[in-house]
Structure formats: structure tokens, C-alpha cells
N, C-alpha and C positions, 0 to 999 in steps of 0.2 A: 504494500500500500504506500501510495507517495505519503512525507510529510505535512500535518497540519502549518499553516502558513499563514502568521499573523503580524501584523503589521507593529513595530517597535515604538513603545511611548509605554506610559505605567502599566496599564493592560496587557497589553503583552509582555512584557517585561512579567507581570504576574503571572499568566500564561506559563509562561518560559519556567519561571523558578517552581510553578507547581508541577509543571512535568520532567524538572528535573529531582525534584524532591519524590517523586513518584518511584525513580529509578530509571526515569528517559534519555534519551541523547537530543541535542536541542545543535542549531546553528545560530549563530549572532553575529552581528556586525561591530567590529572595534575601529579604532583608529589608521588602521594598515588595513587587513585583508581579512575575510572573515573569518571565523574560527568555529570548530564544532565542541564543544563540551559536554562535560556528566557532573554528577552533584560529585562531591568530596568522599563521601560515605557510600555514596550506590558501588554495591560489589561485583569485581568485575570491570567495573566503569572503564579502565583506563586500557585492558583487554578490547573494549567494545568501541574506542574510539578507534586504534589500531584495525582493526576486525572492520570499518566502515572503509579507512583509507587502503584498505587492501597490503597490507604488510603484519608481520609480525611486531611484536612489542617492543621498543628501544625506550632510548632514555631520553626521545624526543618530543616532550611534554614542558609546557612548561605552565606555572601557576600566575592565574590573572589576580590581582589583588582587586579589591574596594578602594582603598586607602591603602598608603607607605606604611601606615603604623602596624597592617596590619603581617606585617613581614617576620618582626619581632618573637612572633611566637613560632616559627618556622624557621629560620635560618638565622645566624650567626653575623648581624650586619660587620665588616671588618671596615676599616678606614675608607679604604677605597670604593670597598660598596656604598657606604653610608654616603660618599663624596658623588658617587657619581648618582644615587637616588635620590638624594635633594635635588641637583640640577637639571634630571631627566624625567623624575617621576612626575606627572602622568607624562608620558609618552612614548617613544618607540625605543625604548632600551628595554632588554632583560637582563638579568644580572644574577649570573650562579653563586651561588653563596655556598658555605658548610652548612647544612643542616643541622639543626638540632635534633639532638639524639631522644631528647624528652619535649620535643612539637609538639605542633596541634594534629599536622597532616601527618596518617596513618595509610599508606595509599600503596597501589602497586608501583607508581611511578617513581616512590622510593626505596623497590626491590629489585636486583636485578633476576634473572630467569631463574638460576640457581639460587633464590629469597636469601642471598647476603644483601645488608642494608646497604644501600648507596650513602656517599657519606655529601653528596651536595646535590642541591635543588637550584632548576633559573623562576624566579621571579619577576615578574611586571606586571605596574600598573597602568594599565589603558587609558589614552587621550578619549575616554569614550563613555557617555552613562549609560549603555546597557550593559557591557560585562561588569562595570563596577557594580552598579545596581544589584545585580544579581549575587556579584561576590560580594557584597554586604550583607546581602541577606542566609546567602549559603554557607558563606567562607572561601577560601583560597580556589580558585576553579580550573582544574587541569583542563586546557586545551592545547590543540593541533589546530594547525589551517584546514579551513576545508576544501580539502579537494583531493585527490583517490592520487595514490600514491605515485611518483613521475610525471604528473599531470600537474598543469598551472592552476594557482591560487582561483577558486570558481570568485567571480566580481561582483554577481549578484544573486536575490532568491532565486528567480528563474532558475539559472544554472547549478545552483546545489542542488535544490528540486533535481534535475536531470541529470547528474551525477552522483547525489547521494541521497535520495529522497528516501528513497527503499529501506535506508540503516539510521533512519533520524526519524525522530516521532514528534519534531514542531523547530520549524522557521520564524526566525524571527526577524524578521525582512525590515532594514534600514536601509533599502532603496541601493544604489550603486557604493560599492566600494570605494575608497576615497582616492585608490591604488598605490603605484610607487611603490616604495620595498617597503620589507617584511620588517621585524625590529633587528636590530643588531644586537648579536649576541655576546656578552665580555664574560671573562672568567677572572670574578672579583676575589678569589680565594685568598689567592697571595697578597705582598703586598705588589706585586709587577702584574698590571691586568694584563690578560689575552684577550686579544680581541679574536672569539671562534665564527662568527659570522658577522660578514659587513650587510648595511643594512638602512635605517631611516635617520640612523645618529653618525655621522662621520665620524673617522679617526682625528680629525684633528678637535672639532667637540670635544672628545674624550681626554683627548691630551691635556687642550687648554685647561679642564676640571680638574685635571690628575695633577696638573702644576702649580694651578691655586692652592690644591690642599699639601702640598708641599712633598707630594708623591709624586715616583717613577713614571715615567711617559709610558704606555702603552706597548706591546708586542703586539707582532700580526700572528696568524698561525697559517 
């Protein structure tokens, strides 16, 4: 059965958070490119977003925040991250961090196949109020771009519909994508960030952050 398809604004947005609280998989509109997610707790969920884009499980998830603050209880802010999440947060940075070993998120995305813990999580908060919205109301919301695995980011409802309608049980249609790249991804663990995917934040952004706070300029990978 294709996906229910409802237009984004409080309504939907309620829509959305009851069918993921149900145990649904839902698509939304952010800032960059759409994403598909599951609530935090529905079991399985992070198997079933996998399972829709047509690949197996990696550790290609990353968690949408509400709020910066709400990072705190999940990961391990270190200098660098903390520097570069004031100056990006909301918008197209993620930022891997050390997890916390005594979190809030309990999740597969923090297992690998053989269920040894992973010991870091990427974080972002979205330039956008429906996935915030939702991660306010759910918590931390693991999502993937939508769109089936070697195939380009889908831009609008239409096109999820027709790519992944089949594996999603509600749309939540914010009209055309905003496009342009995906977020850039840094790896804030150390104190020497790596930049692992370039993205909607340039390296040199990154830099200038990293030298105000009196940290190392950035790596490529």
C-alpha cells in the first residue's frame, strides 16, 4: 500500500509523531534533503529504515535533535564539538561525538552487527521545524535520507511516494526540497576534527570556528 500523505504544519506534524509512536516509519522534510525516520524506542526501527533503503545495517544513521541541549544526555560534547555546535547548530553540520555509555539512546544504531557497543554517535540539529518538532516531542530521531540505496536524495512527496511508498506508512510533505548538499559530516572526537563528508558547511566555516576557539584546523579524510 503506498504511504499516507499529509501535508506538514502542527497537524501533520501530529500525524507524523502518532505514527511514529505507533511503531511507523514516516518521511519529513529538513533543511537539506528529506529524511525517513522511526521513533527512538520502536524495535527494530533502525533494521526497518535500512530494510526500506535497500541495504543492510551500517552505522549510517545519524540522530536529529529538537534542541543542542538536547545532545547532552547522548554524547560526550568535547571542545570542539561544543565549538562547532554553537556556531552550526541549527543547520547542516553533524557532529560525531563519544557516546555516552549511561545515555538516553538505547538503539540499534548504537550496536554494531556483532551487538558490541559503538562507542560514538553523529548528531544534528535541523534548520527545520518538523524534524525538530517531532524530536521534541519523541527524542533524538534516527534518520537516513530518503531515497533507496545508490539512488539520488528523492526532492519531493511525489517521488518518495514512488520510491519508497511501499516501506513508509505516512508522508509528510513540505513541498520541494530546498536541495544543494546533504550536511557535512566532522568527526569531533578528538581534539583534531575530521572532516568525513563534505557537505552544506565548508571546510573553511569549520576552520575559521576551530581557530576562534583556539583549536586545530581541521583534517580532510
Amino acid at each position: 500500500m503506498p504511504a499516507r500523505v499529509v501535508p506538514d504544519g502542527p497537524a501533520g506534524r501530529g500525524a507524523a509523531i502518532a505514527t511514529l509512536e505507533a511503531g511507523g516509519l514516516i518521511a519529513f522534510p529538513t533543511d537539506t534533503v528529506y529524511g525517513i525516520g522511526v521513533a527512538p524506542t520502536t524495535a527494530q526501527g533502525v533494521e526497518r529504515l535500512f530494510a526500506a533503503k535497500g541495504r543492510p545495517p551500517d552505522r549510517a544513521i545519524v540522530l536529529l535533535l529538537g534542541d543542542p541541549d538536547q545532545a547532552a544526555a547522548i554524547a560526550t560534547l568535547t571542545p570542539a564539538g561544543a565549538a562547532l555546535a554553537a556556531a552550526f547548530w541549527p543547520g547542516g553540520l553533524t557532529i560525531v561525538l563519544p557516546r555516552r555509555p549511561d545515555g538516553a539512546v538505547r538503539l540499534a544504531l548504537t550496536t554494531d552487527p556483532g551487538s558490541i557497543p559503538l562507542e560514538t554517535v553523529g548528531l544534528r540539529v535541523p534548520d527545520h521545524p518538523a524534524p525538530r518538532a517531532i524530536a521534541r516531542a519523541l527524542g533524538a530521531l534516527p534518520t537516513t535520507s530518503a531515497n533507496r540505496s545508490g539512488e539520488p536524495e528523492a526532492r519531493d512527496a511525489r517521488e518518495i511516494q514512488a520510491h519508497l511508498g511501499a516501506a513508509l506508512d505516512l508522508i509528510l510533505d513540505g513541498g520541494p526540497a530546498p536541495g544543494g548538499l546533504a550536511s557535512t559530516v566532522v568527526d569531533a572526537t578528538s581534539p583534531t576534527v575530521t572532516i568525513l563528508r563534505r557537505g552544506a558547511v565548508s571546510d573553511a566555516e569549520i576552520a575559521r570556528v576551530l581557530r576562534a576557539a583556539g583549536l586545530p584546523e581541521p583534517v580532510g579524510r
